[in-house]
C-alpha positions as CSV (number, residue, x, y, z in Angstrom):
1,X,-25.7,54.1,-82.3
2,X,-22.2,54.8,-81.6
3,X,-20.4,58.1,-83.3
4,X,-18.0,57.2,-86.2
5,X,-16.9,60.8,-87.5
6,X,-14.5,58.9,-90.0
7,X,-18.2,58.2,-91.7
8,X,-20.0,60.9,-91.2
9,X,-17.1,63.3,-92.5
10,X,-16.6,60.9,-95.5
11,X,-20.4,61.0,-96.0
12,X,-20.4,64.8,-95.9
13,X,-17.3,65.2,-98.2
14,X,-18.8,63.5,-100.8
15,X,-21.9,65.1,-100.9
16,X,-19.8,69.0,-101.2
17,X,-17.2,66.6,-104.0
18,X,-19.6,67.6,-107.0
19,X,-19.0,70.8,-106.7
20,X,-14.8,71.3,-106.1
21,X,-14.2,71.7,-109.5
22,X,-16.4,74.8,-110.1
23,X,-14.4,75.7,-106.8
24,X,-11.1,76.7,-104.9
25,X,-10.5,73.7,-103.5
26,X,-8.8,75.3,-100.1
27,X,-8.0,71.7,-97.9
28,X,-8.5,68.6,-98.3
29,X,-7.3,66.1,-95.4
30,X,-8.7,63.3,-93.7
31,X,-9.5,66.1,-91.6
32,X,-10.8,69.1,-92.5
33,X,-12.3,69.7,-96.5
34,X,-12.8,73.6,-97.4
35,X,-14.1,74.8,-100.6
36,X,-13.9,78.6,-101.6
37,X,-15.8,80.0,-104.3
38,X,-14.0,82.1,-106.8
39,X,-16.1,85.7,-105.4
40,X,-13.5,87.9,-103.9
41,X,-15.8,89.0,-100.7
42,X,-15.2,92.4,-99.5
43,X,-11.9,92.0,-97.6
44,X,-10.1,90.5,-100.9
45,X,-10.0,86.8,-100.1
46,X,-12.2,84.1,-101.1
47,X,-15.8,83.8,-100.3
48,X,-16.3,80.7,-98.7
49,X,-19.1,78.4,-99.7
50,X,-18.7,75.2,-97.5
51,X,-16.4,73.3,-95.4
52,X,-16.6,69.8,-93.5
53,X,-14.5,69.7,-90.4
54,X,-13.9,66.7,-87.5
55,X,-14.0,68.3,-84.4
56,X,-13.2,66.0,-81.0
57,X,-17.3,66.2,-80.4
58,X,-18.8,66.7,-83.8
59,X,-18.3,66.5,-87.5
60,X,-19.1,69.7,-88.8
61,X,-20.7,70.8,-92.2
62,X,-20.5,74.8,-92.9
63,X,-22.5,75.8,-95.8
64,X,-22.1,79.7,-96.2
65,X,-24.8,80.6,-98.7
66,X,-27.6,79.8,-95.5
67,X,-25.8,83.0,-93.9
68,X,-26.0,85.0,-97.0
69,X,-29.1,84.1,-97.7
70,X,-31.4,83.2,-95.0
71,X,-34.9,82.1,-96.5
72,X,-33.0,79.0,-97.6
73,X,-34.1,78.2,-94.6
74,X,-37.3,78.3,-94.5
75,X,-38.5,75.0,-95.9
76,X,-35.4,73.2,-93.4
77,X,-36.4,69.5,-92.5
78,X,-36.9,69.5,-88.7
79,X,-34.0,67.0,-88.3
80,X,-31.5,68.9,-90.2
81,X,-32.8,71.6,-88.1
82,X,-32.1,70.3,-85.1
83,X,-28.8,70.0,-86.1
84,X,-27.9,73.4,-86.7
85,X,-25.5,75.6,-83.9
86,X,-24.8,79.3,-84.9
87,X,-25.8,80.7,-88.6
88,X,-24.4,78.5,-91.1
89,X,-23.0,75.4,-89.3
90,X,-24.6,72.1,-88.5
91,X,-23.0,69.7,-86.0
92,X,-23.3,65.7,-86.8
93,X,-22.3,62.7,-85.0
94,X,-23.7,60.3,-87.3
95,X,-25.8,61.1,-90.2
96,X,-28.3,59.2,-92.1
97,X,-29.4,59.2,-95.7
98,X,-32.6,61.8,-95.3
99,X,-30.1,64.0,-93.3
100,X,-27.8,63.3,-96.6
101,X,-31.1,64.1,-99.0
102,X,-31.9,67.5,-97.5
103,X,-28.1,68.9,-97.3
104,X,-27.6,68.0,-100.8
105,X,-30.9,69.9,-101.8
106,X,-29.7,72.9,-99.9
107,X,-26.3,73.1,-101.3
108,X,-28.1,73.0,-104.5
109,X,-30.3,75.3,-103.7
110,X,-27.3,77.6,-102.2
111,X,-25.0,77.6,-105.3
112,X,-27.7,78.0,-107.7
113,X,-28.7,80.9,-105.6
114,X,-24.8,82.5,-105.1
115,X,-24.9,81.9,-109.0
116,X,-28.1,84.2,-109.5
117,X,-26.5,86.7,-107.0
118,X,-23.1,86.7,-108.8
119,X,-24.6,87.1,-112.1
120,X,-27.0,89.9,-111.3
């Protein structure tokens, strides 16, 4: 099946949508769509909580609570897996609608657990 990032970033935008207004929303272009969270991190900006960016080979999704807080791992679907390059990033050149499932259970997952952290 042939790459169409115009899809696959639309399909990942929607799926981080939900959660802009409990966010900063940071950008929001055709090309690029950052959300901060509201934490001031340690060097006085933002903390980040996800992004969805189209790169010339991938689209990719950026989900920072998976770097913060690794075990939300652990249960990862082997083709979300597969997908993943670095800590926190997975790289997409289509995506289907279990690949959809699981990334919206582990940004749930993620900002409920960023929510437990930042209430503690």
């Amino acid at each position: 099946m042939p790459a169409d990032f115009d899809a696959t970033f639309a399909k990942l935008r929607e799926i981080l949508r939900p959660y802009a207004r409990k966010m900063i929303v940071v950008h929001d272009t055709p090309e690029n769509y950052y959300l901060d969270t509201k934490l001031t991190a340690p060097n006085g900006k933002p903390l980040m909580f996800a992004a969805v960016r189209k790169g010339k080979s991938y689209v990719s999704f950026y989900l920072f609570p998976v770097y913060m807080f690794r075990d939300l791992l652990k249960d990862l679907a082997p083709e979300l897996k597969k997908r993943m390059q670095g800590k926190s990033c997975f790289n997409f050149k289509t995506i289907d609608e279990e690949q959809l499932r699981g990334l919206r259970e582990l940004i749930k997952r993620g900002y409920e657990r960023g929510r437990e952290w930042v209430n503690r």
